[in-house]
Phi, psi and omega in degrees: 000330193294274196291015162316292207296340182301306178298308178307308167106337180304139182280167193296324172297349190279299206319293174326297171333285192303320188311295168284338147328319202261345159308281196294301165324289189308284159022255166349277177334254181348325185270315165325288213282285144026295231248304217278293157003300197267350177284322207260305175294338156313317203268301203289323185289348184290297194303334193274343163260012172267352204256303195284292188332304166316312252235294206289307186310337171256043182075005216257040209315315217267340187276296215283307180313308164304281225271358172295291169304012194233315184265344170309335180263322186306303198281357151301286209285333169259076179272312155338336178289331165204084197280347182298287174354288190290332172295302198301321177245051191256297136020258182305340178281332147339280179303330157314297157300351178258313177288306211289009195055012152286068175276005132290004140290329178274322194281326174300271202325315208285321219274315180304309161315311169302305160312319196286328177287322183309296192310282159332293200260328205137258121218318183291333193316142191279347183306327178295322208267334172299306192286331178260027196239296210280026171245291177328289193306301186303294145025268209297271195348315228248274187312311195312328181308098174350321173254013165263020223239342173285316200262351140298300186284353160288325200280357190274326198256010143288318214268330172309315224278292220289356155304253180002310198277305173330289186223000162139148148297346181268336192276121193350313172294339177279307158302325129009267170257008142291323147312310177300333194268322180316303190306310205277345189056060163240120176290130173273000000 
């Protein structure tokens, strides 16, 4: 770069010019490999929660957990790279915890899910809609339990308003389970 201008031949305003071209390429360069990186650590966090999935799908709960947990947090700490990803195995780490019967655990993760889908994907996406359906559902299950039912129907008439909020007042699902908090005799 010192010796641009000798070779070139160039005034001092070209030297400046190339100079910051060549500036900006490395840049550029750096940011590609940045970019090759987070690409390559996508692909290992896939395979290590396509890994957990297999392990879960075959009883294998206690094997299944860590790599469940790894990729569910790698694609937490990257929600842009794939936010389809971080819902899917954010997803399984739900169900993981619910066969293992950590079901206060599962209902945090799920509660989680629904933001990270919301966040990610959208509030119309269908995976959010899905996540706010099985948010619902655990709710009501949750109020049916003899020591649940205050703390089902507060969180089932969270889960209306963020319907509402979500996908409308108006939208089937909301009315819906606006119905359900009627039948249960929770005023909305």
């Amino acid at each position: 770069r010192e010796r641009m201008g000798e070779v070139l031949g160039a005034s001092h305003q070209e030297t400046t010019k190339w100079k910051g071209v060549l500036e900006g390429m490395t840049a550029a360069e750096s940011r590609v490999k940045e970019l090759e990186d987070e690409l390559h650590s996508a692909r290992t966090q896939n395979g290590v929660g396509l890994l957990g999935l297999v392990l879960q799908e075959q009883g294998k709960l206690d094997e299944a957990e860590p790599l469940c947990v790894e990729a569910a947090a790698w694609f937490r700490a990257h929600p842009d790279v794939r936010p389809d990803l971080l819902v899917g195995y954010v997803g399984s780490l739900v169900e993981l915890r619910r066969r293992q019967g950590r079901l206060a655990e599962a209902e945090q993760e799920l509660g989680s899910l629904v933001a990270d889908a919301h966040a990610g994907l959208g509030p119309q996406h269908v995976k959010t809609f899905e996540a706010l359906i099985a948010e619902a559902v655990a709710a009501r299950l949750k109020h049916a339990q003899p020591d649940g039912a205050a703390a089902g129907a507060a969180e089932l008439r969270g889960v209306v308003e963020k319907m509402g909020e979500f996908l409308g007042a108006a939208h089937q699902e909301t009315v819906k389970w606006r119905g359900v908090l009627d039948e249960m005799g929770i005023v909305y």
